[in-house]
PDB file with SEQRES, HELIX, SHEET and CRYST1 records, atoms N, CA, C and O in Angstrom:
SEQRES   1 A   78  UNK UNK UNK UNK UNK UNK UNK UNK UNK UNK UNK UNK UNK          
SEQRES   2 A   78  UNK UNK UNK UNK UNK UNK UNK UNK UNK UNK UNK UNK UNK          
SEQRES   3 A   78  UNK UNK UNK UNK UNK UNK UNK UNK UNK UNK UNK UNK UNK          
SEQRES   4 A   78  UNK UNK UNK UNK UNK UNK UNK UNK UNK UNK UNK UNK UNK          
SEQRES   5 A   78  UNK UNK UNK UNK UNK UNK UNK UNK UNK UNK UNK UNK UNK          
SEQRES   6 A   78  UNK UNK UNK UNK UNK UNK UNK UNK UNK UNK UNK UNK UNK          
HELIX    1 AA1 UNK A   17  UNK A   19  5                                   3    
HELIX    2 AA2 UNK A   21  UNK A   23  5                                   3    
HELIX    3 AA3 UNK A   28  UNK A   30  5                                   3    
HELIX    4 AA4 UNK A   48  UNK A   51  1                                   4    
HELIX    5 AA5 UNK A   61  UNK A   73  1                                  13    
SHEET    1 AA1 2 UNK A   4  UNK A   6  0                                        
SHEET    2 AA1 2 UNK A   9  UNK A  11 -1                                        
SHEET    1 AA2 2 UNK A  35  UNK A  37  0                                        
SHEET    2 AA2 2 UNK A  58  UNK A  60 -1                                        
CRYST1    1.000    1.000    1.000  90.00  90.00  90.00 P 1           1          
ATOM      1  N   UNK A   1     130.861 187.305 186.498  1.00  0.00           N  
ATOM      2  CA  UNK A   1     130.520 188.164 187.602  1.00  0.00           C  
ATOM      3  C   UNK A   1     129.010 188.308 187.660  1.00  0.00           C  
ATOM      4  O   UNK A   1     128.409 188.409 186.591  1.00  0.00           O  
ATOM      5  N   UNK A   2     128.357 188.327 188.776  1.00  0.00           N  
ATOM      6  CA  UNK A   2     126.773 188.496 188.906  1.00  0.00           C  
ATOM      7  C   UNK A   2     127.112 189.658 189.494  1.00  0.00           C  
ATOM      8  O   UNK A   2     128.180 189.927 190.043  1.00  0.00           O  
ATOM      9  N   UNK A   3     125.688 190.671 189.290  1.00  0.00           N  
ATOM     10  CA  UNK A   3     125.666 192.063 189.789  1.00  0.00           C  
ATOM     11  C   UNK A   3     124.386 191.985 190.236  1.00  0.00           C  
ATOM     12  O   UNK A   3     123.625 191.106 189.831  1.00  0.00           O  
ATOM     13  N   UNK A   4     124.042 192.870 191.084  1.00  0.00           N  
ATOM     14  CA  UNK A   4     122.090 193.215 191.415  1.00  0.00           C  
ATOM     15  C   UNK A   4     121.922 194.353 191.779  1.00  0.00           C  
ATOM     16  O   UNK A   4     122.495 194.721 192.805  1.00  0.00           O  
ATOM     17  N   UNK A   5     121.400 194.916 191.325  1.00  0.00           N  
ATOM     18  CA  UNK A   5     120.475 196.155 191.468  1.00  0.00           C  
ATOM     19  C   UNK A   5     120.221 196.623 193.078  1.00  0.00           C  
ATOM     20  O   UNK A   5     119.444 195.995 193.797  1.00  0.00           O  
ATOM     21  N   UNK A   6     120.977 197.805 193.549  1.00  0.00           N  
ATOM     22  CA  UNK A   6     120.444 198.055 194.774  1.00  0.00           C  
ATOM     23  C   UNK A   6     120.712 199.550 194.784  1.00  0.00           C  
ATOM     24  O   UNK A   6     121.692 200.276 194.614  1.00  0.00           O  
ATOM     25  N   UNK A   7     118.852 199.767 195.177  1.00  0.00           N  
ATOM     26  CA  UNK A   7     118.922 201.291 195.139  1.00  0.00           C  
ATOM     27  C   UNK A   7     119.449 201.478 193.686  1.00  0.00           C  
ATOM     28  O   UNK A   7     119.294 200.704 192.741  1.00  0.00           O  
ATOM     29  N   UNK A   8     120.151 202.752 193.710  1.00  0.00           N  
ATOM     30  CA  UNK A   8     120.016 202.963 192.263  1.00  0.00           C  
ATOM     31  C   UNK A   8     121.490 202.920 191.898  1.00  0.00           C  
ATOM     32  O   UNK A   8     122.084 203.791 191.261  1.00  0.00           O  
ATOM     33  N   UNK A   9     121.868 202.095 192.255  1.00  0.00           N  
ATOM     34  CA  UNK A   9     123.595 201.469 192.075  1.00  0.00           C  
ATOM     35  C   UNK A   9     123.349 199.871 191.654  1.00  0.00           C  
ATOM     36  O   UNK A   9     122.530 199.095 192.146  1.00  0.00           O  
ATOM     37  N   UNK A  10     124.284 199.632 190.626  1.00  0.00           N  
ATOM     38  CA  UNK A  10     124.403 198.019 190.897  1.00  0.00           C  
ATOM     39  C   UNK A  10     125.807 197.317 191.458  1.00  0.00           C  
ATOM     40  O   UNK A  10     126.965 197.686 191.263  1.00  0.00           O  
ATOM     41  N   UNK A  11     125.372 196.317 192.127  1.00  0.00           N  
ATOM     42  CA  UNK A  11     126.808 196.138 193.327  1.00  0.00           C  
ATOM     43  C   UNK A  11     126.931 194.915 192.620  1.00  0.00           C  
ATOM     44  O   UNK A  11     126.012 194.609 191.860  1.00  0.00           O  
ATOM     45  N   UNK A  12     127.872 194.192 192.736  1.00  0.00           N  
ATOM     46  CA  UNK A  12     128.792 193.037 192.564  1.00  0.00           C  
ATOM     47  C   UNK A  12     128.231 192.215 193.453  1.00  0.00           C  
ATOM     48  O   UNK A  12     128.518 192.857 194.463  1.00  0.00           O  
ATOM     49  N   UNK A  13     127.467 190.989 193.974  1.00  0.00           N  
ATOM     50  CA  UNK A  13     127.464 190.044 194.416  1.00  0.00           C  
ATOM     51  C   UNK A  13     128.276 189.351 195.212  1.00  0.00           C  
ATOM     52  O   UNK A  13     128.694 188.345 194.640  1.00  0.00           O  
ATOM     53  N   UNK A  14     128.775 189.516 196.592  1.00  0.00           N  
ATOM     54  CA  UNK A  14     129.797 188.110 197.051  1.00  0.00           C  
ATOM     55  C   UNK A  14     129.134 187.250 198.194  1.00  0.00           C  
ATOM     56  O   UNK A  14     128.618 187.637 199.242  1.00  0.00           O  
ATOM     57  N   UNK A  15     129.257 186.256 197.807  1.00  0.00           N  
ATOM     58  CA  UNK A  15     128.362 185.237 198.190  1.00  0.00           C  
ATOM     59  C   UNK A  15     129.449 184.522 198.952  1.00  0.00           C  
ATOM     60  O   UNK A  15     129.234 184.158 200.108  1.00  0.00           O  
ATOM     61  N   UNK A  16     130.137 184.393 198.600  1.00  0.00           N  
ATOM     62  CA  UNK A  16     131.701 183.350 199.130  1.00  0.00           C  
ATOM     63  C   UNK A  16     132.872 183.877 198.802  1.00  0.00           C  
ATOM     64  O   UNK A  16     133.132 184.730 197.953  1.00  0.00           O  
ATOM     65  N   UNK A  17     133.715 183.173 199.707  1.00  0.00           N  
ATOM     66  CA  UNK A  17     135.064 183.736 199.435  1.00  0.00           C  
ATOM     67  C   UNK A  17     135.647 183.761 197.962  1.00  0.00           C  
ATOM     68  O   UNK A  17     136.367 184.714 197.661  1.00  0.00           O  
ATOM     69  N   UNK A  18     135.421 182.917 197.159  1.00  0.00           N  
ATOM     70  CA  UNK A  18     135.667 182.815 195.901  1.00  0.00           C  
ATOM     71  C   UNK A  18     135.299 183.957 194.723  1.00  0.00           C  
ATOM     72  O   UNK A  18     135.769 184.152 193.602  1.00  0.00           O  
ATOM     73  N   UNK A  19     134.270 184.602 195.473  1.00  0.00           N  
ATOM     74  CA  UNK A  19     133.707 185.343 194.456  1.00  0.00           C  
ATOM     75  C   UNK A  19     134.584 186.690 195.241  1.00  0.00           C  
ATOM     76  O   UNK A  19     133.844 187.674 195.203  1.00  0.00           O  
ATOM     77  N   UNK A  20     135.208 186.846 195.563  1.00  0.00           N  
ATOM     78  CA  UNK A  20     135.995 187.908 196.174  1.00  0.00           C  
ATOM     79  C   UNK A  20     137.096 188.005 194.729  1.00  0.00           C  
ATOM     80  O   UNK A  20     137.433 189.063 194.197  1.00  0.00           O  
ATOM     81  N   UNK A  21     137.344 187.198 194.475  1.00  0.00           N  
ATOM     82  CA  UNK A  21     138.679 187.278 193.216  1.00  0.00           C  
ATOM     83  C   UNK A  21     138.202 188.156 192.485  1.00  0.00           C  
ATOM     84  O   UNK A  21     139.069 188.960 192.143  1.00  0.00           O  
ATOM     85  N   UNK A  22     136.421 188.537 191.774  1.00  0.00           N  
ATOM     86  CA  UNK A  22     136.441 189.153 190.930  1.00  0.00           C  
ATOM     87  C   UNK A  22     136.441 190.531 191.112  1.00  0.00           C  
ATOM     88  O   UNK A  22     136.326 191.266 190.131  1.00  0.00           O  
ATOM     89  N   UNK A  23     136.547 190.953 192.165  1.00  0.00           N  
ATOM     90  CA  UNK A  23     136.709 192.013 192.866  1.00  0.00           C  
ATOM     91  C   UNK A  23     138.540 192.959 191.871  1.00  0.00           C  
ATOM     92  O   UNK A  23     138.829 194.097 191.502  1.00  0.00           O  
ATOM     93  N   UNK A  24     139.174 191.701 191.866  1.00  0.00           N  
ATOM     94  CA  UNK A  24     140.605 191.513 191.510  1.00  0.00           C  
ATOM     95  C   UNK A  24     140.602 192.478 190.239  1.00  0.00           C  
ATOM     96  O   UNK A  24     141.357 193.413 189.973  1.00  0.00           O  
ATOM     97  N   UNK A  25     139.084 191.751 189.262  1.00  0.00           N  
ATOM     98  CA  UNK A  25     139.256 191.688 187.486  1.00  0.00           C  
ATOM     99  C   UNK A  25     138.090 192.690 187.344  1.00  0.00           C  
ATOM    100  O   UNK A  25     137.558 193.013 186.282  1.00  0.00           O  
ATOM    101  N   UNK A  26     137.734 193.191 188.747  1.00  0.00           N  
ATOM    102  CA  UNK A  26     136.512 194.540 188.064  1.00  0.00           C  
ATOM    103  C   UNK A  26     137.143 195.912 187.456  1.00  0.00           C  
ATOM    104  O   UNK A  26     137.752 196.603 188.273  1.00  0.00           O  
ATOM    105  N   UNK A  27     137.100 196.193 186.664  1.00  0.00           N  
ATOM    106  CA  UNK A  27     137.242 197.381 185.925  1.00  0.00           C  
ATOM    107  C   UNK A  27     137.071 198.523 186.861  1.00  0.00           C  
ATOM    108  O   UNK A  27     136.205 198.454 187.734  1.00  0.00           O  
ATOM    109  N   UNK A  28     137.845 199.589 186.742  1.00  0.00           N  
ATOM    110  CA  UNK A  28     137.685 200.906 188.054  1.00  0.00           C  
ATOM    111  C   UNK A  28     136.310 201.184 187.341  1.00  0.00           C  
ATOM    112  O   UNK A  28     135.375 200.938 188.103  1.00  0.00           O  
ATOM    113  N   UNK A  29     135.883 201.660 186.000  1.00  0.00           N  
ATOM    114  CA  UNK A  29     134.820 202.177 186.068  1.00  0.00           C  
ATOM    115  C   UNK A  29     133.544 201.684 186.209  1.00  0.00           C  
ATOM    116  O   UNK A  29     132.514 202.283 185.899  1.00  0.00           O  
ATOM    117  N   UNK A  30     133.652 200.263 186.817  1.00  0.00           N  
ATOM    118  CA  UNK A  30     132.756 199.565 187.499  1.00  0.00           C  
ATOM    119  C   UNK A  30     132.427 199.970 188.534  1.00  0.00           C  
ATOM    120  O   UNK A  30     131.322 199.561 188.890  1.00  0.00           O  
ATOM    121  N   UNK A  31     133.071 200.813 189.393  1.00  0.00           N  
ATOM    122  CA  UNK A  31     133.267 200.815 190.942  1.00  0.00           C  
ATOM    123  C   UNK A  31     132.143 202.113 191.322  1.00  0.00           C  
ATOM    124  O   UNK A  31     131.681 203.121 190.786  1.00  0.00           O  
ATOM    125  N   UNK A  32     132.074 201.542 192.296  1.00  0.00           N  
ATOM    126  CA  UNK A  32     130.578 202.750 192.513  1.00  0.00           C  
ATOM    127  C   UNK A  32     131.817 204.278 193.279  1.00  0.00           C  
ATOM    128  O   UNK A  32     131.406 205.437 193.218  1.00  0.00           O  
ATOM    129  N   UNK A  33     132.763 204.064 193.703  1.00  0.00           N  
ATOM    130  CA  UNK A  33     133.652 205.455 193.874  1.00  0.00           C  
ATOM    131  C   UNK A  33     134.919 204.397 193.957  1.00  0.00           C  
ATOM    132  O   UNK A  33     135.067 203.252 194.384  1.00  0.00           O  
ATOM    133  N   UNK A  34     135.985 205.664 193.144  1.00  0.00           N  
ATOM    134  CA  UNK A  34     137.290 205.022 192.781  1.00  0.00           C  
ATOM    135  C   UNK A  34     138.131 205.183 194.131  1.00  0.00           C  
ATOM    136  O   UNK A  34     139.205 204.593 194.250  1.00  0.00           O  
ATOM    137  N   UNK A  35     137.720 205.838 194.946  1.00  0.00           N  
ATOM    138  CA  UNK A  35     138.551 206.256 196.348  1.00  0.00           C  
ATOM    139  C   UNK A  35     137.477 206.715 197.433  1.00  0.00           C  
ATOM    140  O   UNK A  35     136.294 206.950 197.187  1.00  0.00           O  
ATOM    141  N   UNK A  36     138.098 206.801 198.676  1.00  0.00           N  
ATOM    142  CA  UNK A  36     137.482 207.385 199.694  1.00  0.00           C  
ATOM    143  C   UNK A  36     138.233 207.359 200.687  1.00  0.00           C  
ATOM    144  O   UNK A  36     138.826 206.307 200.924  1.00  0.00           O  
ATOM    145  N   UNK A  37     138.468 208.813 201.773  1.00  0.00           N  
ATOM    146  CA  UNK A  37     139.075 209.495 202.778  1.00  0.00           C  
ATOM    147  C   UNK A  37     138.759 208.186 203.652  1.00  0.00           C  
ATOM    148  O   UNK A  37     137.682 207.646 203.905  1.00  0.00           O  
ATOM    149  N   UNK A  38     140.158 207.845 204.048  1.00  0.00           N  
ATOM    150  CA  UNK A  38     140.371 207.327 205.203  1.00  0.00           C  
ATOM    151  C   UNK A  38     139.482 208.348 206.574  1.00  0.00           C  
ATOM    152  O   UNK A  38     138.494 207.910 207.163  1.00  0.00           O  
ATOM    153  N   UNK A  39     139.872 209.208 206.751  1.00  0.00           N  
ATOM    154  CA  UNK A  39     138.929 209.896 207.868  1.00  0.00           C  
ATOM    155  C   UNK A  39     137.602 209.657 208.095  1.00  0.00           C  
ATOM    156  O   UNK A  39     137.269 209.484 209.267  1.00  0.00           O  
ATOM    157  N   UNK A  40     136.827 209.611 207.301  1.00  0.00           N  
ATOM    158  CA  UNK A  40     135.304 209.527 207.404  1.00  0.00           C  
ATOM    159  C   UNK A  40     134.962 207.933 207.481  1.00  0.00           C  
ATOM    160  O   UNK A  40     133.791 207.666 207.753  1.00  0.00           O  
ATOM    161  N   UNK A  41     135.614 207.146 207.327  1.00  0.00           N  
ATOM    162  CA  UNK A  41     135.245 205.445 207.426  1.00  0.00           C  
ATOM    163  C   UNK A  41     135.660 205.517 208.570  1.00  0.00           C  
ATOM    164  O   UNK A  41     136.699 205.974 209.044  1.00  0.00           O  
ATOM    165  N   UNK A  42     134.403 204.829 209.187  1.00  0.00           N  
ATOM    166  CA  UNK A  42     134.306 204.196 210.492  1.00  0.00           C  
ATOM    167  C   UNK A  42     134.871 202.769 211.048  1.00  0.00           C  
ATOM    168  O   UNK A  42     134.157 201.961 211.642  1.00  0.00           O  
ATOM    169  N   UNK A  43     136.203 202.585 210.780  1.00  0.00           N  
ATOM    170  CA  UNK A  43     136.877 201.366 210.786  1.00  0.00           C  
ATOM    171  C   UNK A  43     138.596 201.387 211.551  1.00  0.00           C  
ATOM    172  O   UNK A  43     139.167 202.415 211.915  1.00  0.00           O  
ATOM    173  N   UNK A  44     138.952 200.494 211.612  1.00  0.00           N  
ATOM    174  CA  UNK A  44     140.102 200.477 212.427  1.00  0.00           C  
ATOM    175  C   UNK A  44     141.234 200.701 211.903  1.00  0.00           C  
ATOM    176  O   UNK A  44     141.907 199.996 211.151  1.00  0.00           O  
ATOM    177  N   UNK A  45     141.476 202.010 212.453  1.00  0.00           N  
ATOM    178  CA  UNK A  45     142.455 202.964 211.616  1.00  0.00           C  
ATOM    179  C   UNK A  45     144.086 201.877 211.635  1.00  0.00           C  
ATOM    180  O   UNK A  45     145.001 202.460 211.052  1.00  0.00           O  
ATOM    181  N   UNK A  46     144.344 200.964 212.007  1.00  0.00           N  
ATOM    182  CA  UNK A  46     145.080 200.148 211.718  1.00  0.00           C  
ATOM    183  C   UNK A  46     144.839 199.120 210.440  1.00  0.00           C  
ATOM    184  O   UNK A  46     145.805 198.854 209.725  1.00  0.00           O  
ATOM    185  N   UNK A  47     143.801 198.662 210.218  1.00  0.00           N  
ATOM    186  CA  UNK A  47     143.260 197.926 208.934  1.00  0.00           C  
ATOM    187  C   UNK A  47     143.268 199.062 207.891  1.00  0.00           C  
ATOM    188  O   UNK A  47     143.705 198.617 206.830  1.00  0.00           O  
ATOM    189  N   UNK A  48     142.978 200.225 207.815  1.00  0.00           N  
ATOM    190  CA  UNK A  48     143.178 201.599 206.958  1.00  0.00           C  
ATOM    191  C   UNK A  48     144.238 202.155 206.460  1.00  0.00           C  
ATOM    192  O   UNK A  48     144.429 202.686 205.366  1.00  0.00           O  
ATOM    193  N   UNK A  49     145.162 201.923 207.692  1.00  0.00           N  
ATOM    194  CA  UNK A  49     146.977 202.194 207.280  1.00  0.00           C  
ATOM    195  C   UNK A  49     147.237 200.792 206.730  1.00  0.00           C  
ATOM    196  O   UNK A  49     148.359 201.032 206.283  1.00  0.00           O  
ATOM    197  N   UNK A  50     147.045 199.583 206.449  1.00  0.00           N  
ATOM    198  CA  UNK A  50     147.097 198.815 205.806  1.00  0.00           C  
ATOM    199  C   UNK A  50     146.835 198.443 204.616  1.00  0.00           C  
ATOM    200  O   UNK A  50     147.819 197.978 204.041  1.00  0.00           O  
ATOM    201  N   UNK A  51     145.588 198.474 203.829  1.00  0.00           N  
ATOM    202  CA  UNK A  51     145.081 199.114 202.887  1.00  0.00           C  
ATOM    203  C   UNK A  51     145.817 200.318 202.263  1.00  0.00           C  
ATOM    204  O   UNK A  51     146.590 200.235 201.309  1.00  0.00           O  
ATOM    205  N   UNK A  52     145.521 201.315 202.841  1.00  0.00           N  
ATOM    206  CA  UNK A  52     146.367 202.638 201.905  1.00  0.00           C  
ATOM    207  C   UNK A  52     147.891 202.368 201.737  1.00  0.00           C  
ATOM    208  O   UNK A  52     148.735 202.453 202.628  1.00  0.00           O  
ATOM    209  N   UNK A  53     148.032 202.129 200.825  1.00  0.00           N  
ATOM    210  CA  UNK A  53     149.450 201.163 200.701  1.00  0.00           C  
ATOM    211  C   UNK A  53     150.120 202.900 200.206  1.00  0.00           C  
ATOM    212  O   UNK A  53     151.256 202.498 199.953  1.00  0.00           O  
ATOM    213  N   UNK A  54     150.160 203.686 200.056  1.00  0.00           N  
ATOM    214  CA  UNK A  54     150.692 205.353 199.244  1.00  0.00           C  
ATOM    215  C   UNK A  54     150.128 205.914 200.911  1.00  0.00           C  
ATOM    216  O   UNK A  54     150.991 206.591 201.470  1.00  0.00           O  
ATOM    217  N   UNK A  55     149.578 205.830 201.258  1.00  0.00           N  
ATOM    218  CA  UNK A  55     149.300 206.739 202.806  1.00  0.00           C  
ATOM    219  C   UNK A  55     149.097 208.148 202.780  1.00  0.00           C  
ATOM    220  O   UNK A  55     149.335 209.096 203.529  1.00  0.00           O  
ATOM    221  N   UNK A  56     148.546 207.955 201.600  1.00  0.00           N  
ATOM    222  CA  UNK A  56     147.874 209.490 201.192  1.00  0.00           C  
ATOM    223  C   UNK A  56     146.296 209.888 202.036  1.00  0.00           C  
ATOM    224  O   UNK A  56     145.617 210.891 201.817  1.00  0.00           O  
ATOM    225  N   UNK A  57     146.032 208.942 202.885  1.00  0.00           N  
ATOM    226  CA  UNK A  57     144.813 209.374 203.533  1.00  0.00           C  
ATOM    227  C   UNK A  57     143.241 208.625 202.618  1.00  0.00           C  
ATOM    228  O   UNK A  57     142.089 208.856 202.986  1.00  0.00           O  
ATOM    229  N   UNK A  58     143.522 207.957 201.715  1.00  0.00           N  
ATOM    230  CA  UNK A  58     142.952 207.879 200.667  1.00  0.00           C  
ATOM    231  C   UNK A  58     142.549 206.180 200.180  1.00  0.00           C  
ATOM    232  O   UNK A  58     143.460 205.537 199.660  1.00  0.00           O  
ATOM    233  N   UNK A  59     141.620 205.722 200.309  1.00  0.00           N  
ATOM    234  CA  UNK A  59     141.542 204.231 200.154  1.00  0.00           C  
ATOM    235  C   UNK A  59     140.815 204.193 198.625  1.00  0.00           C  
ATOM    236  O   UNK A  59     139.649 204.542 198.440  1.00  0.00           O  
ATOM    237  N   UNK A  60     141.913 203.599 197.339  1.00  0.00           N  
ATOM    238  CA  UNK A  60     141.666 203.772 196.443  1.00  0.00           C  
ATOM    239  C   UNK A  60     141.089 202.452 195.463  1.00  0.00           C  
ATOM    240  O   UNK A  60     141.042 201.346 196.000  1.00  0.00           O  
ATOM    241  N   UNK A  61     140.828 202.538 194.593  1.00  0.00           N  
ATOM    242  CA  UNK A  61     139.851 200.968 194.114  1.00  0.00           C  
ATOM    243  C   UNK A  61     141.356 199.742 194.189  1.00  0.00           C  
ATOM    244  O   UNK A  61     141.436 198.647 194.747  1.00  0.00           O  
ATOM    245  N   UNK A  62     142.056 200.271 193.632  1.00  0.00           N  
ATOM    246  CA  UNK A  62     143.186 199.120 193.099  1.00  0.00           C  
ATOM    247  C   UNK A  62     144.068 199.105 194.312  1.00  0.00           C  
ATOM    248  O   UNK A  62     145.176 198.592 194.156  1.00  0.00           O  
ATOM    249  N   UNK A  63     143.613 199.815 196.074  1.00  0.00           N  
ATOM    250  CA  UNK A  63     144.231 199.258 196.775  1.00  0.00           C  
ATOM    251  C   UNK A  63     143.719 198.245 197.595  1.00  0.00           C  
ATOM    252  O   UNK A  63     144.351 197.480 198.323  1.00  0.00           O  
ATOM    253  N   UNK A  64     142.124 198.339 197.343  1.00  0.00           N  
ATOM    254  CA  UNK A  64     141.007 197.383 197.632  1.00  0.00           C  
ATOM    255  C   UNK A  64     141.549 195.978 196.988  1.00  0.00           C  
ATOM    256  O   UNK A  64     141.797 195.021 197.722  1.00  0.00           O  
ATOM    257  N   UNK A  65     141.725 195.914 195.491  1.00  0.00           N  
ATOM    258  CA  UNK A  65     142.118 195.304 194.928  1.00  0.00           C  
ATOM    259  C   UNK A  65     143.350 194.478 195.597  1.00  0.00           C  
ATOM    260  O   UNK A  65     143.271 193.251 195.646  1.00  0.00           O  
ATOM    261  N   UNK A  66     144.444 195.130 196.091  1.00  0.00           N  
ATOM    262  CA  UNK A  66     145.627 194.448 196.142  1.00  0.00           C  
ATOM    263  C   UNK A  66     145.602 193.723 197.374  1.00  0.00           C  
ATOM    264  O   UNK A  66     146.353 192.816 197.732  1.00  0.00           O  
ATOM    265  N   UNK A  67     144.318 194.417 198.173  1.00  0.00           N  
ATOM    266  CA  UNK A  67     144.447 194.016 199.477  1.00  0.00           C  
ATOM    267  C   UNK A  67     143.333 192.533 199.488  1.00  0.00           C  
ATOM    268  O   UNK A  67     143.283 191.827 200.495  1.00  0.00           O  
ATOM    269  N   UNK A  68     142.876 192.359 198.808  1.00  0.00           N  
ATOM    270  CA  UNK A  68     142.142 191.441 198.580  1.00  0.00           C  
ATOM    271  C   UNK A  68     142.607 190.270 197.842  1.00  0.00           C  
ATOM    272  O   UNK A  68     142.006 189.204 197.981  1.00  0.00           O  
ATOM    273  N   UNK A  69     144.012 190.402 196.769  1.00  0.00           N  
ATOM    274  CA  UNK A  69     144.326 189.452 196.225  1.00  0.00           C  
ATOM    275  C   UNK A  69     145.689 189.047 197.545  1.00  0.00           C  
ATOM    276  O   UNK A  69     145.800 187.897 197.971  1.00  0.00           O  
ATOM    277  N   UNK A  70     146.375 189.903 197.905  1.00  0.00           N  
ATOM    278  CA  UNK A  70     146.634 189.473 199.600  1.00  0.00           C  
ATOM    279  C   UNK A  70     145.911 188.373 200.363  1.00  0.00           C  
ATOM    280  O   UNK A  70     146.244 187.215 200.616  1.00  0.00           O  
ATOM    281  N   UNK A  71     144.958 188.993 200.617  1.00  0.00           N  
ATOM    282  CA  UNK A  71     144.310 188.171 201.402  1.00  0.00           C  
ATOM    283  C   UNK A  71     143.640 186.730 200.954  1.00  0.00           C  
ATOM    284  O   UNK A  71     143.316 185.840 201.741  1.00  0.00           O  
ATOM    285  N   UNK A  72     143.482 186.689 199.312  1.00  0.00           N  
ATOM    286  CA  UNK A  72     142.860 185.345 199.149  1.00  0.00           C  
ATOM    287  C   UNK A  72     144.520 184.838 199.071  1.00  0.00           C  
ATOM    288  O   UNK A  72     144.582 183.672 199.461  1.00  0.00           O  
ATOM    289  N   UNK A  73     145.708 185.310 198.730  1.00  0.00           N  
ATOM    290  CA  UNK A  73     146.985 184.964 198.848  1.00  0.00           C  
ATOM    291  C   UNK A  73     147.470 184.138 200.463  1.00  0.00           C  
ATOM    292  O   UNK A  73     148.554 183.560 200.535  1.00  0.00           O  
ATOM    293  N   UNK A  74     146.871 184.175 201.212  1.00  0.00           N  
ATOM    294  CA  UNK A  74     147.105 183.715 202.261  1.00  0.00           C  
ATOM    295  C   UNK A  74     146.289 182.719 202.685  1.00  0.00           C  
ATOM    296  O   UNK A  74     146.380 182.484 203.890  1.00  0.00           O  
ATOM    297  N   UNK A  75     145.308 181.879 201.899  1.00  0.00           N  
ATOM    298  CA  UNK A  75     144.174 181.091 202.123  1.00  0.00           C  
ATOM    299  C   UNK A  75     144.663 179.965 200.975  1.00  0.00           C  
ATOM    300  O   UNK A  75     144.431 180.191 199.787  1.00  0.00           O  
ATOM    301  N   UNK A  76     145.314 178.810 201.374  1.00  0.00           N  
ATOM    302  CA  UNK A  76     145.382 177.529 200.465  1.00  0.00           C  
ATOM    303  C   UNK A  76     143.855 177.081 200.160  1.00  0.00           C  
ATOM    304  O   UNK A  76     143.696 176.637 199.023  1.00  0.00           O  
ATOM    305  N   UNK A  77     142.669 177.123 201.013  1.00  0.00           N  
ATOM    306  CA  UNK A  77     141.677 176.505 200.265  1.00  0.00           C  
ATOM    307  C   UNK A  77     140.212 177.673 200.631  1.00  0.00           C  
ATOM    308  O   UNK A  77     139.640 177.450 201.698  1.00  0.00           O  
ATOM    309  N   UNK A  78     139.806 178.546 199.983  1.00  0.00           N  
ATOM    310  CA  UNK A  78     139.056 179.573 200.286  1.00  0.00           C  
ATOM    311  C   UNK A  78     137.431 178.647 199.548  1.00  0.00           C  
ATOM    312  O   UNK A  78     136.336 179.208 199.575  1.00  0.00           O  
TER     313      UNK A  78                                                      
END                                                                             
């Protein structure tokens, strides 16, 4: 995994689709927040009810996670 320094967080690197997997194998206490309110993200509250797989209002690291190994799940050559 490559990381870089931004601001006073360090973020994970994705450069390509490939590097999305490690997203998969990051540790929660890697994560710069383990959750965040569906309400306040500015995104399409249909992609949100998708993601929140528990529909607790709540977009949590390991649903990021699942939704991402989904999605490279649907790509024969990423």
């Amino acid at each position: 995994m490559v990381f870089r320094r931004v601001g006073r967080s360090t973020q994970l690197v994705i450069d390509k689709a490939a590097d999305l997997e490690q997203i998969t194998r990051l540790d929660e206490a890697l994560w710069v927040a383990t959750g965040a309110p569906t309400a306040s993200l500015n995104y399409d509250p249909a992609l949100l009810g998708a993601i929140d797989s528990d529909s607790n209002g709540r977009i949590m690291c390991f649903e990021v996670q699942d939704a991402v190994t989904w999605v490279l799940g649907l790509f024969k050559d990423y």
